[in-house]
C-alpha positions in Angstrom: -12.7 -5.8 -30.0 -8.5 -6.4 -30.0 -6.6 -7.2 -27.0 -3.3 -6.8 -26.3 -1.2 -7.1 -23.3 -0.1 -3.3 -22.6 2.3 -0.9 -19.9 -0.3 0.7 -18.8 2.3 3.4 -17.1 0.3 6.1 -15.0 -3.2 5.4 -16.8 -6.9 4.8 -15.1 -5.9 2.6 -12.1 -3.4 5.7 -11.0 -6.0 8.1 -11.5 -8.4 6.4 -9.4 -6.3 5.8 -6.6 -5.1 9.6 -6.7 -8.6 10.4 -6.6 -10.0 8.0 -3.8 -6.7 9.5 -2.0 -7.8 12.6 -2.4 -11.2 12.4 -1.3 -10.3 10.7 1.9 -7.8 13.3 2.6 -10.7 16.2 2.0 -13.2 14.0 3.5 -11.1 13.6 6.6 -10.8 17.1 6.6 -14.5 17.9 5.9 -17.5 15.9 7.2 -19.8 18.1 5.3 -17.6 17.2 2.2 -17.8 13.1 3.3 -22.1 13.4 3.8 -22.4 15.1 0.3 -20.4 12.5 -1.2 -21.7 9.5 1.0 -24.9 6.9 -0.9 -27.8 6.2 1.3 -31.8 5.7 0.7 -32.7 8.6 2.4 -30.4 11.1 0.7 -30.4 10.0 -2.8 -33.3 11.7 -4.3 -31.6 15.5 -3.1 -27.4 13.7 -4.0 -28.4 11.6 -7.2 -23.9 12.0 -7.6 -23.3 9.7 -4.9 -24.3 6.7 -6.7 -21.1 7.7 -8.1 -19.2 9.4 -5.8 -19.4 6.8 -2.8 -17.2 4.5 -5.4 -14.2 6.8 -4.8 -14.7 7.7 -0.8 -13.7 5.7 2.4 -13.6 5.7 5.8 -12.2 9.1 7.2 -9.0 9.1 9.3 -7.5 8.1 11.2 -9.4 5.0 10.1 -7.1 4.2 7.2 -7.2 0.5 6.9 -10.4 0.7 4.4 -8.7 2.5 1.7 -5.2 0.9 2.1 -6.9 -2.5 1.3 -8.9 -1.3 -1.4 -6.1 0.8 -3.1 -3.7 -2.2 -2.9 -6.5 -4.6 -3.9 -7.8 -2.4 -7.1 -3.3 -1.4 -8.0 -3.0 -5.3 -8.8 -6.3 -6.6 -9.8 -6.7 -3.6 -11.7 -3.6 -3.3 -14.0 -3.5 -6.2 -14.4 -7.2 -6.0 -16.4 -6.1 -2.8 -17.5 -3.1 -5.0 -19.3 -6.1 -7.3 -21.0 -8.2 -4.9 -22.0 -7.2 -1.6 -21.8 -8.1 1.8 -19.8 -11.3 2.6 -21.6 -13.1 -1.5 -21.1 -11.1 -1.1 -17.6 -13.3 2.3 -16.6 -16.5 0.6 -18.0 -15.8 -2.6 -16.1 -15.2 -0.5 -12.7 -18.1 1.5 -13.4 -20.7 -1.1 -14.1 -19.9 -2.6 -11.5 -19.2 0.0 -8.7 -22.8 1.3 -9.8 -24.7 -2.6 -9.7 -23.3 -2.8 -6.7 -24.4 0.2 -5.3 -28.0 -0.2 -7.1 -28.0 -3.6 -4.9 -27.0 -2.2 -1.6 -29.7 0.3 -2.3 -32.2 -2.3 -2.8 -31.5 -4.6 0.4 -29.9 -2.5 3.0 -31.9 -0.6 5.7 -33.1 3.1 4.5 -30.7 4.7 7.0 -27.7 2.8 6.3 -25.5 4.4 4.1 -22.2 3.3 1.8 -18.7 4.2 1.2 -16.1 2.2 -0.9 -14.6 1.1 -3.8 -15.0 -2.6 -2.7 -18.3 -3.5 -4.6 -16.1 -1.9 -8.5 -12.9 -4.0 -7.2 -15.4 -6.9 -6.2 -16.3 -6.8 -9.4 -13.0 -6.6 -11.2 -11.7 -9.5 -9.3 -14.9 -11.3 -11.0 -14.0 -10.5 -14.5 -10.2 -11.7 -13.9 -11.2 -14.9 -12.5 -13.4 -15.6 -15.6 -11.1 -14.1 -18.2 -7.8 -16.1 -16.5 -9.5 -18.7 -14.7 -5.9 -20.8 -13.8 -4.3 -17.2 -12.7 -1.9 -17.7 -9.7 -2.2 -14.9 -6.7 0.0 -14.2 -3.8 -2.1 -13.5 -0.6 -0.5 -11.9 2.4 0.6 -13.7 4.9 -0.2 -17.4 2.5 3.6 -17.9 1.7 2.3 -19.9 -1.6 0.5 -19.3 -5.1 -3.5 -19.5 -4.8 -5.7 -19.4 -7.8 -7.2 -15.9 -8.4 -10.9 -17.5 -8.1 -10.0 -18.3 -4.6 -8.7 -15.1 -3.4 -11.6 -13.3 -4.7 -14.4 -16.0 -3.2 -12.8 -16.2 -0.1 -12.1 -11.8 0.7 -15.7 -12.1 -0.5 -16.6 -15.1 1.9 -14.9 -12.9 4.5 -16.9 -9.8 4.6 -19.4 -11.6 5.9 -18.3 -11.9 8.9 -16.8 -8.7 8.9 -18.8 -5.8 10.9 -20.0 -2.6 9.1 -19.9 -4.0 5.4 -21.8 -3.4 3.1 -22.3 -6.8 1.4 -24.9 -5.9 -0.9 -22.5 -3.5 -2.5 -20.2 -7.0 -3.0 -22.4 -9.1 -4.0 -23.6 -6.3 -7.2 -20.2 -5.9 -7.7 -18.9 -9.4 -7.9 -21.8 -10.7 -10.2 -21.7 -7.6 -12.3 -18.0 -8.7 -13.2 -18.4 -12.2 -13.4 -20.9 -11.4 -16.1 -18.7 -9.0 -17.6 -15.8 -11.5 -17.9 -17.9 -13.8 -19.6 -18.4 -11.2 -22.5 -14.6 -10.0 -21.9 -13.5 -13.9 -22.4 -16.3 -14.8 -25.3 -14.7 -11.4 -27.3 -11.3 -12.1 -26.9 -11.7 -15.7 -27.9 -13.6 -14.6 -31.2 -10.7 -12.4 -31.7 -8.1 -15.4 -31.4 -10.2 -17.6 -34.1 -10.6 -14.8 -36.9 
């Protein structure tokens, strides 16, 4: 597998933002739209899609706070493993994970409780980038200074915790997914650098 750093231009992180943009806007519009969409226990044997399609919906307006974060979050973290690896590894990477952590909330949460989100594919791409560029320095809104990657994506994790209606289970998947993934990511690109 080669890795190069690339421009990435208007490739799979813009597409998935235009679509989670989308979505909310139709899903907003539509709660008919938002429930067929939407992953729970209950509703997964008649929607078997929204182990998918949950990845790319969020909280209806006018709560907008959920998809701001997540679109902000995945436009850095993502090109910037879109700039390691490429689109294609960069899809694969945000669909492993998206769908462990979507398989985990499934497994642990209550059967009514139901999931929206990108968080648990972003989770997880924050996880490979803190494997892959372990010394990687962030800036974190409102920390006026450099933190290391790893630290930004332990602590928003540590956070959600504490935070009310979130879906944990989706973050944990997510997050170990990608840590696992980086590990591959990293062990390739080194075997590349020595041959």
């Amino acid at each position: 597998m080669s890795y190069r750093y690339r421009n990435p231009g208007l490739g799979a992180v813009a597409y998935i933002i235009i679509t989670c943009i989308v979505l909310w806007v139709a899903s907003s519009i539509s709660s008919g739209f938002f429930d067929a969409l939407t992953l729970s226990r209950s509703t997964l044997a008649q929607q078997p899609w929204s182990l998918v399609t949950s990845m790319f919906l969020h909280e209806r307006f006018p709560i907008f706070t959920h998809i701001l974060f997540n679109m902000l979050t995945l436009y850095f973290f993502g090109t910037f493993l879109v700039n390691l690896v490429g689109d294609r590894v960069f899809l694969l990477v945000y669909f492993i994970c998206g769908i462990v952590g979507n398989i985990l909330f499934l497994l642990l949460a209550p059967s009514f409780a139901s999931v929206v989100g990108a968080s648990g594919a972003i989770f997880g791409i924050g996880g490979a980038l803190m494997v892959m560029r372990p010394r990687l320095q962030v800036y974190v809104f409102p920390i006026p200074a450099p933190i290391p990657l790893w630290v930004s994506v332990i602590g928003g994790f540590v956070l959600t915790f504490f935070a009310a209606n979130v879906a944990w289970e989706a973050h944990v998947g997510g997050l170990v997914a990608g840590v696992l993934a980086g590990f591959i990511l990293r062990r390739r690109e080194f075997s590349r650098f020595w041959h």
